[in-house]
C-alpha positions in Angstrom: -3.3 -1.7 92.9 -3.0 -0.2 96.3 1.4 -0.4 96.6 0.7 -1.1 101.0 -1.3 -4.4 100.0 1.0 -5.4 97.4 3.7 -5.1 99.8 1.6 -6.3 102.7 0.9 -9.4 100.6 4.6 -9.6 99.8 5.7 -9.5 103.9 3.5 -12.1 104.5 5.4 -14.7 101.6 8.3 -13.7 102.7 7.7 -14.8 105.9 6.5 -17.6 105.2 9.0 -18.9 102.9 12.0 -17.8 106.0 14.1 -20.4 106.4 13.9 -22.0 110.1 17.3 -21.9 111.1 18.0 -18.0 110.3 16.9 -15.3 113.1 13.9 -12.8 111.8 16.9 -9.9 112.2 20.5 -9.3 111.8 23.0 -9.4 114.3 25.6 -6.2 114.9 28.3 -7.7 117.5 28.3 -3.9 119.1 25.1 -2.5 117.9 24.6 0.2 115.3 27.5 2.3 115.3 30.0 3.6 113.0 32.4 1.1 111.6 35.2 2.8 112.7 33.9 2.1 116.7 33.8 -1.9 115.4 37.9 -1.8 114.7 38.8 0.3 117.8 36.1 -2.0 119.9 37.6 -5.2 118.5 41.5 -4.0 118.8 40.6 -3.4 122.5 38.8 -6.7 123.0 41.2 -9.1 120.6 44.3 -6.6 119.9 46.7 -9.8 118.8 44.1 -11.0 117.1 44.8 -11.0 113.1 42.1 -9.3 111.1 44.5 -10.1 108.0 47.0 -12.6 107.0 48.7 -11.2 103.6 50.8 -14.1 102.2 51.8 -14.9 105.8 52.3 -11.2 106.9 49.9 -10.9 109.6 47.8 -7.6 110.2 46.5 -7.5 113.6 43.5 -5.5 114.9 45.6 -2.9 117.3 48.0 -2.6 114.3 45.2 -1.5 111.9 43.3 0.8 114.3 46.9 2.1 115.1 48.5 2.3 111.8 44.4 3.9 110.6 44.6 6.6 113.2 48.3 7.5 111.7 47.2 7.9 108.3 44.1 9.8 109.8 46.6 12.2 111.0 48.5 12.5 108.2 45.5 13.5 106.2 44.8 16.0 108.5 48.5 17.3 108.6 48.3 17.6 104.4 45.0 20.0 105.3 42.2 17.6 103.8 39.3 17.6 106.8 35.7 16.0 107.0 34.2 15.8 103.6 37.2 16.1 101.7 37.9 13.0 99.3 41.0 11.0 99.0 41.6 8.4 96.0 42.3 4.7 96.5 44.5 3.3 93.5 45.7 0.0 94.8 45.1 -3.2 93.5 44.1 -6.0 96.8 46.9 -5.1 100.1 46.8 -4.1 103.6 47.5 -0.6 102.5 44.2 -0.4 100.8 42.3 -0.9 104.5 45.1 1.7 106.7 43.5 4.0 103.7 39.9 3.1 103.8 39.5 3.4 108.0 42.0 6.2 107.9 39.7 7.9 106.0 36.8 7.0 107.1 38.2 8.1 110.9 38.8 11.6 109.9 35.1 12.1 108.1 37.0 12.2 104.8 35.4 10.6 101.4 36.8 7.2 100.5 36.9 7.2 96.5 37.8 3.6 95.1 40.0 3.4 92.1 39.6 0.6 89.5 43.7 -0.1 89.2 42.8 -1.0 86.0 42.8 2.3 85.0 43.6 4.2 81.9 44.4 7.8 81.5 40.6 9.2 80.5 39.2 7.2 82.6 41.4 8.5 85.9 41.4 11.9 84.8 37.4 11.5 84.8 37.3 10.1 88.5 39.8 12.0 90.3 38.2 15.7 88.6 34.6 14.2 89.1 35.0 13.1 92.7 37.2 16.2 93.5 39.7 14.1 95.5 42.7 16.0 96.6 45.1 13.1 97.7 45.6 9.8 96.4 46.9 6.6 97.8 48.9 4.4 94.6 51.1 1.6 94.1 54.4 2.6 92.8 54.0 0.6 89.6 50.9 3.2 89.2 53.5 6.4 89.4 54.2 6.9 86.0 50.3 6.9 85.0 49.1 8.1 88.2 51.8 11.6 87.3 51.0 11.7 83.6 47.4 13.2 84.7 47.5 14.8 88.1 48.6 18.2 86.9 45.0 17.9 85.0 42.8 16.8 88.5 42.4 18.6 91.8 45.3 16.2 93.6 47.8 17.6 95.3 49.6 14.7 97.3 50.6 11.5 95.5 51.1 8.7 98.7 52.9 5.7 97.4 53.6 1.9 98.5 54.9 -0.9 97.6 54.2 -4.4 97.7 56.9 -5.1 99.8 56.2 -3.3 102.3 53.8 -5.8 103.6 55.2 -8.9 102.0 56.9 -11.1 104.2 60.6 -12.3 103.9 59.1 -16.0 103.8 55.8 -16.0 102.5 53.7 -18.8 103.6 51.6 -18.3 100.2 52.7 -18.3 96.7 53.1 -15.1 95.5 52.6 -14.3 91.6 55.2 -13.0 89.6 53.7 -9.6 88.6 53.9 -8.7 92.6 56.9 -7.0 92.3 58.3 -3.3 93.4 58.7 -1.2 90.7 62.3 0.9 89.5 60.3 4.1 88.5 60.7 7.7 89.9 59.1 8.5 92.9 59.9 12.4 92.6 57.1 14.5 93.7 55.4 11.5 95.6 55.3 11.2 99.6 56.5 7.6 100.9 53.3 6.0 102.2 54.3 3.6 105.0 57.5 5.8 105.9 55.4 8.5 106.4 52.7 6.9 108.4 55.5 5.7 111.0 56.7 9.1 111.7 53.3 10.3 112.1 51.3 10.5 116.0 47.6 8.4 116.4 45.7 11.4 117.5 44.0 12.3 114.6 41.1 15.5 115.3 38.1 14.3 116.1 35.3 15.4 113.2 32.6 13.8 115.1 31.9 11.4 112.2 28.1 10.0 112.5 26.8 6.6 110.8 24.5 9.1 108.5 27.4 10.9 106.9 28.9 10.5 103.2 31.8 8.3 103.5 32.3 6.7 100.2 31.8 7.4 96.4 31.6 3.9 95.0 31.6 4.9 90.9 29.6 2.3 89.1 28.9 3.1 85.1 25.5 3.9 83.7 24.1 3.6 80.3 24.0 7.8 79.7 27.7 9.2 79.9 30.7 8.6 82.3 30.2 6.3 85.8 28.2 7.9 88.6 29.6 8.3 92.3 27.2 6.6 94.6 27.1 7.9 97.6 27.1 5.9 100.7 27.5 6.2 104.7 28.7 3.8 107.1 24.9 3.0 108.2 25.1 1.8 104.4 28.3 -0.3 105.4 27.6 -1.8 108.6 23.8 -2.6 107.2 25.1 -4.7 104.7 27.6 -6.3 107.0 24.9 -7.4 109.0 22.7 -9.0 106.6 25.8 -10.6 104.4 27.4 -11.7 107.9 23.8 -13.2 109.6 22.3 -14.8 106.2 24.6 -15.4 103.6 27.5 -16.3 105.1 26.0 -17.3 109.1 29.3 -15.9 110.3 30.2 -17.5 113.3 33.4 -16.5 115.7 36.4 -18.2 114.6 35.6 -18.0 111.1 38.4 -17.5 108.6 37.0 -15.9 105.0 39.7 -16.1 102.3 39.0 -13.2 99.5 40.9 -12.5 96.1 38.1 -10.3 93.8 39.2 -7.0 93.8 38.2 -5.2 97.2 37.9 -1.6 95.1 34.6 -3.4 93.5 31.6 -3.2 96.2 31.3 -6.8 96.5 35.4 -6.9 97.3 34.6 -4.4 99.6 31.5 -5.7 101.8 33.7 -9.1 102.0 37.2 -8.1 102.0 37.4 -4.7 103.7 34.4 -4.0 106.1 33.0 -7.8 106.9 36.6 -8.9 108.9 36.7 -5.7 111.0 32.7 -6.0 111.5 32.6 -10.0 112.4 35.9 -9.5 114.5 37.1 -12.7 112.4 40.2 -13.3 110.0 40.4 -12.7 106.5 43.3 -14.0 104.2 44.1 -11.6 101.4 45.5 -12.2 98.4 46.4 -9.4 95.7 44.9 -11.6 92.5 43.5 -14.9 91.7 46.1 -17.6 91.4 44.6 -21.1 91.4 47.6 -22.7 93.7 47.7 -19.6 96.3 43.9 -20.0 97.0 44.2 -23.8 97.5 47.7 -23.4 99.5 46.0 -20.5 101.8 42.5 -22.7 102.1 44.6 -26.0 103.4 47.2 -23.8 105.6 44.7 -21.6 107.4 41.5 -23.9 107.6 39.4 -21.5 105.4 36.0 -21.8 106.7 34.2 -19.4 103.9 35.1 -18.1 100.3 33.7 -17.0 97.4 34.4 -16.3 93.6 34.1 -16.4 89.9 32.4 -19.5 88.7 35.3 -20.3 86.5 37.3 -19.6 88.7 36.0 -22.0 91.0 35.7 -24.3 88.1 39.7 -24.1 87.3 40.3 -25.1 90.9 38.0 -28.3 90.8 39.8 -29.2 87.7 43.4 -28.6 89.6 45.5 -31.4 89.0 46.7 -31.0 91.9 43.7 -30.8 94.1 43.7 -34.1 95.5 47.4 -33.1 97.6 45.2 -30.1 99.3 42.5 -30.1 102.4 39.7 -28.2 101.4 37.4 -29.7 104.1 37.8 -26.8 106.5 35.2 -24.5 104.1 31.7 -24.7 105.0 30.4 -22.4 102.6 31.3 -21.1 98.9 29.8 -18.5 97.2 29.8 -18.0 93.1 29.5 -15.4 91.0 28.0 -16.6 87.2 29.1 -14.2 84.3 30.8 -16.4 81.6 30.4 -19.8 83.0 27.3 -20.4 85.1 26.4 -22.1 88.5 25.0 -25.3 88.4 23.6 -28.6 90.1 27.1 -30.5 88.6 29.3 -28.2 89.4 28.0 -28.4 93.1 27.8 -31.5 92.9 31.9 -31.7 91.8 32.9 -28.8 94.7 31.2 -31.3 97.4 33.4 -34.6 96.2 36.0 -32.4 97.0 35.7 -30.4 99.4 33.1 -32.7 101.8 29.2 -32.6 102.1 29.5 -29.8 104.8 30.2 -26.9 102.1 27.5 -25.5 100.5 28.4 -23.9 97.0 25.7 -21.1 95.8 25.0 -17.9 94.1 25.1 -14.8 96.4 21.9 -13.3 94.7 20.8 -10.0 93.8 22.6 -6.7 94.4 24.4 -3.2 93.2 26.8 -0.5 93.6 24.0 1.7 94.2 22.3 0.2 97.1 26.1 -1.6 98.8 24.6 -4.7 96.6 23.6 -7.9 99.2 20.0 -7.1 99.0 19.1 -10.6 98.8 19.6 -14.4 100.1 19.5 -17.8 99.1 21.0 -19.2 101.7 18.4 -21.9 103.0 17.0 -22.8 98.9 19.4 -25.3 98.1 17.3 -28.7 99.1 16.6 -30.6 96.1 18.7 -28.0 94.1 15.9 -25.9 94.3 17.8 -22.4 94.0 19.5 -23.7 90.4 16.4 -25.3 89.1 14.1 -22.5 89.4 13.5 -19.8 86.3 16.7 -18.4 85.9 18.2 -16.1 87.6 17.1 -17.1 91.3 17.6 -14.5 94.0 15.8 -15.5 96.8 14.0 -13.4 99.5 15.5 -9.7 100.4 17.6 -9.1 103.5 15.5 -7.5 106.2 14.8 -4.4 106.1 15.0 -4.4 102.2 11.8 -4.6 100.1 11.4 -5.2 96.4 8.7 -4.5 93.9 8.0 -4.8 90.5 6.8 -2.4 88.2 5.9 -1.5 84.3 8.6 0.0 82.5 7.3 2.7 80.9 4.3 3.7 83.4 5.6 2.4 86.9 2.6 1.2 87.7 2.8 -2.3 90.0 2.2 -5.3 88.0 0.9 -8.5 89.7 2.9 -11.1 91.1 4.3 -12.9 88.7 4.3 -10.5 85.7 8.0 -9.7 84.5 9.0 -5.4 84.6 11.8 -3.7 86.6 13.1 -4.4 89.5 12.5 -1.6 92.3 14.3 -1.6 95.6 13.9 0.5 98.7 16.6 -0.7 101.5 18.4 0.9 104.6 21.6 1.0 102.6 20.2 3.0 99.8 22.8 5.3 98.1 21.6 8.5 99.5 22.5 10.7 95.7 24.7 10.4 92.7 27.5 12.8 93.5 27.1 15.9 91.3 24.6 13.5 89.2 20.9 15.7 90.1 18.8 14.8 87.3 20.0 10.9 87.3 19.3 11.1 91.0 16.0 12.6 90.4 15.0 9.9 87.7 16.2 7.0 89.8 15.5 7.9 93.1 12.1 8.7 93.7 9.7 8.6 97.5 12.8 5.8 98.7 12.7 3.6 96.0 15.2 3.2 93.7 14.2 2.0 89.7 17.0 -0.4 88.9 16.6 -0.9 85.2 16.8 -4.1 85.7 14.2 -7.2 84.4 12.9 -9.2 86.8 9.5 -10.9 88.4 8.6 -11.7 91.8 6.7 -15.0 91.9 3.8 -16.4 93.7 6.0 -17.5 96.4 7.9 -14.5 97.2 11.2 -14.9 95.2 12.8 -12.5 93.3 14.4 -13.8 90.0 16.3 -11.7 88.0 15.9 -11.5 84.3 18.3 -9.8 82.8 19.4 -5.4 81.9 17.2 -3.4 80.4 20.3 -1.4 79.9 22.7 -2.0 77.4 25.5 -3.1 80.6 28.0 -6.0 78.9 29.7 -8.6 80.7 33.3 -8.9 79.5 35.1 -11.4 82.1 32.1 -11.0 84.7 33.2 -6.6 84.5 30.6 -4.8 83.8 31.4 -2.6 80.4 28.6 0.0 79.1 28.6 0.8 75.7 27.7 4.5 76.6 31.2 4.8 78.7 33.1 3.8 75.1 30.8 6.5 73.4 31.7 8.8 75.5 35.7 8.2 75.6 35.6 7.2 72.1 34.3 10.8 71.2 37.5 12.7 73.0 39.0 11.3 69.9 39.5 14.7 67.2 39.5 12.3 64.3 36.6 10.4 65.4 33.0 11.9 64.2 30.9 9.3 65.8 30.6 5.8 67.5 28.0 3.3 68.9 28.7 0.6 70.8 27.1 -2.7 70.8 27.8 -6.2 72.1 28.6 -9.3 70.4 28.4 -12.8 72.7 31.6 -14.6 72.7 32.3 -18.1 73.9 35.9 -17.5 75.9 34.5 -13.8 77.3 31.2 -14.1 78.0 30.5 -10.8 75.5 32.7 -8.2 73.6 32.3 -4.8 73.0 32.2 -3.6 69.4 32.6 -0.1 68.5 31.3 1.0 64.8 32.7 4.4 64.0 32.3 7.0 61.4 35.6 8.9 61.5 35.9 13.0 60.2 35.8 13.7 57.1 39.6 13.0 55.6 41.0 11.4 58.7 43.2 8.8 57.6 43.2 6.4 61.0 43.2 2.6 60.3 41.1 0.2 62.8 44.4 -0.6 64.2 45.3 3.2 64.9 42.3 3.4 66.7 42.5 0.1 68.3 46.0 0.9 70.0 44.3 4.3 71.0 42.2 2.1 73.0 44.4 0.8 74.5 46.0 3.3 76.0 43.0 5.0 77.5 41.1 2.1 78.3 41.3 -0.6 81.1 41.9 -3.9 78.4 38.3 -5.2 79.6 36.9 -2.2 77.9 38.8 -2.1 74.4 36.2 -3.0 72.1 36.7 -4.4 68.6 36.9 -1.7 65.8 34.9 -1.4 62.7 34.9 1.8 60.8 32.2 2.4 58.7 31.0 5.6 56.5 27.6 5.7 58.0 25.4 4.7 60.7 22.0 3.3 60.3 19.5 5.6 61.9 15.7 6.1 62.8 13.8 9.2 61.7 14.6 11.1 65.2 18.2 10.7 64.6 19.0 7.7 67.2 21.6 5.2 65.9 19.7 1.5 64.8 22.0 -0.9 67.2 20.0 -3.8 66.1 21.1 -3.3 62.6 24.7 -2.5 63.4 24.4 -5.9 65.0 23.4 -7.9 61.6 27.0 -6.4 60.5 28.9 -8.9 62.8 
């Protein structure tokens, strides 16, 4: 099959099956320039303008460009310059954007942290990504100086919470966001040290092609891979996201609580406010009574979420006292619970026919995710009644394509195999990662390992992971990471990793190991070693056994570890 008339075929559906009201391409409020230019453009244009509101603490545009610029120039004063990365350990707060566009304004590398962290798995991201400084949370300090003397960092910048927490917050603020009474010797005072600093930051002639970010997403051979992304990747996606999914309009006011280190938290909460020039309320963690307090106060116009999250707020008992009429669109995330035609029917008694509640499709760290639409599908409940998992059309620009396993030859419309992507914001390697580059990566396409079939119509529907990826709370947990942290153990021989479904979680991990010979460790033992190298998503249940099933090449039978349940 000729891949031009397959894809030829495919433009022409596509087009056909465009919603009327969207445009055929993306808007960019200034054009196709670096993100950076979009905050200093918009603090000239709208400088009083709040770009966040964080519990009532308002962040203006000028104030982020200026406080940006200052950390810019502190970056440069502690002698990192363009290419040099600098770790983001922060859970959801203003600090975490001065970081990002401070960064991102000197050329320098902007490394996400999962604050969820353990000590392998820091010490894995801050040696593999190089990073030289990192930004933390003081409640972070003891773990953050337990490793640094074993990673390249050299500067530890702390905050705290308070620091942008207002005296009177407007929003509820959970209990766990507190300043912490640990010792902050060795570590340089973040905000302090921002305010004594000047704006003028060197210029490094930063272009939209250049490496900006290593977002680390896990893989199904060894430790999580740095994707490496530019800010044409960034404002690419904002463009798409802003025109089709959400229709962003000016005025609009997004309200965002999943984690902004996670790529989706990221395209919504960090780059999409500064890009759209609109307002986003922050908050540091879900809490059911701050999102419907901060929805009713600030006239939320767009959201999005877990779906069980989104369920917990429908079942509120204290929904009826709040004004959720403002929103206009909702968008879900299905891991444990999944979206459907009653719970949108439910979200719209409450919150008014005007808001649309639906699935933001198809996407991944590797290519910014957003790669997809279904924005336009919901008539007749189309979009949840189709074969599951319904991702709609791609964003323009982006082009999918479906292909054997095992050969990679095309398969016919309609024919299940793995989903193949080629799209403008494309990771352009895997830092340090050549082969798994090489495999993945091949003529601009990238092989996904994913299941899926594009129908007769056009749409993409996504099947399911060829790779062995669990979903523990909607975060994504691969069995090979565990293996591979599991095995830094002395006592531990051996491991494999498989997953068992669970009703409350979605799926748990569950790690069979075969321990060295006359090591004495009970589950338990290992279990609270776990623990304390793992983030708690990731602990999997312990069985040891004395030896593993395995095929006559020497691989480890899963399937019949999974009869052992």
């Amino acid at each position: 099959m000729q891949e031009e008339m397959y894809l030829e075929t495919l433009r022409t559906l596509w087009k056909q099956q465009w919603p009327n009201h969207l445009p055929s391409e993306p808007n960019y409020p200034f054009g196709e320039v670096p993100l950076t230019t979009y905050l200093q453009r918009w603090a000239e244009r709208q400088p009083d303008h709040p770009v966040l509101i964080y519990y009532g603490r308002e962040v203006s545009f000028r104030e982020l460009d200026d406080l940006s610029s200052r950390f810019s120039s502190c970056l440069a004063d502690l002698g990192l310059t363009k290419g040099d990365r600098v770790a983001v350990f922060l859970p959801n707060c203003p600090q975490f954007h001065i970081a990002f566009y401070g960064i991102l304004k000197l050329g320098c590398v902007h490394v996400p942290v999962n604050p969820m962290f353990k000590e392998l798995e820091l010490i894995y991201e801050l040696s593999d990504s190089g990073a030289r400084v990192i930004v933390t949370l003081d409640q972070f300090v003891p773990l953050v100086q337990s490793v640094v003397d074993q990673t390249p960092v050299h500067t530890v910048l702390v905050t705290r919470f308070s620091d942008f927490l207002p005296q009177n917050p407007t929003i509820p603020v959970h209990k766990t966001m507190t300043d912490a009474n640990v010792d902050l010797t060795g570590t340089v005072p973040f905000m302090e040290t921002l305010l004594l600093q000047k704006a003028d930051y060197p210029n490094m002639d930063v272009g939209l092609d250049d490496v900006v970010a290593f977002n680390y997403t896990g893989g199904t051979t060894g430790m999580p891979k740095g994707c490496e992304h530019t800010q044409r990747d960034m404002i690419y996606t904002a463009a798409t996201s802003a025109t089709y999914t959400i229709e962003s309009k000016p005025g609009d006011i997004s309200l965002i609580y999943v984690p902004i280190f996670w790529i989706a938290g990221e395209n919504s909460g960090l780059i999409a406010p500064v890009f759209t020039g609109n307002t986003c309320i922050l908050l540091t963690r879900w809490d059911a009574e701050a999102v419907l307090t901060a929805i009713d106060l600030y006239k939320v116009t767009n959201t999005g979420g877990v779906v069980d999250n989104l369920v917990e707020l429908m079942e509120h008992p204290r929904v009826p006292e709040y004004d959720l009429t403002s929103l206009k669109t909702v968008l879900a995330m299905s891991f444990i619970k999944k979206m459907n035609v009653s719970y949108r029917r439910r979200w719209q008694e409450i919150a008014g026919a005007q808001c649309v509640i639906r699935e933001g499709a198809y996407g991944m760290t590797e290519t910014h995710t957003m790669d997809t639409f279904t924005n336009g599908f919901q008539e007749n409940n189309m979009d949840l009644l189709s074969e599951p998992v319904f991702c709609g059309l791609p964003m323009p620009g982006t082009e999918f394509k479906i292909v054997d396993f095992a050969t990679r030859e095309l398969l016919p419309l309609g024919e299940k195999g793995e989903i193949v992507i080629r799209t403008p914001s494309l990771l352009k390697s895997y830092w340090n990662k050549p082969e798994a580059s090489q495999q993945s990566l091949q003529n601009g396409w990238f092989y996904t390992g994913d299941i899926g079939v594009l129908d007769e119509q056009g749409f993409l529907h996504f099947l399911g992971r060829k790779k062995e990826m669990l979903k523990v709370r909607g975060m994504s947990v691969f069995p090979s990471e565990i293996e591979t942290l599991l095995g830094r153990h002395p006592a531990i021989e051996g491991s494999a990793v498989v997953g068992r479904p669970d009703a409350e979680k979605g799926e748990v991990p569950v790690a069979f190991i075969k321990l060295c010979e006359g090591a004495l460790l009970s589950e338990a033992d290992l279990d609270a070693w776990c623990r304390q190298n793992m983030a708690t998503y990731k602990v999997p249940e312990i069985r040891i056994i004395s030896e593993f099933p395995l095929t006559t090449t020497g691989k480890v039978k899963k399937e019949e570890l999974k009869k052992l349940f």
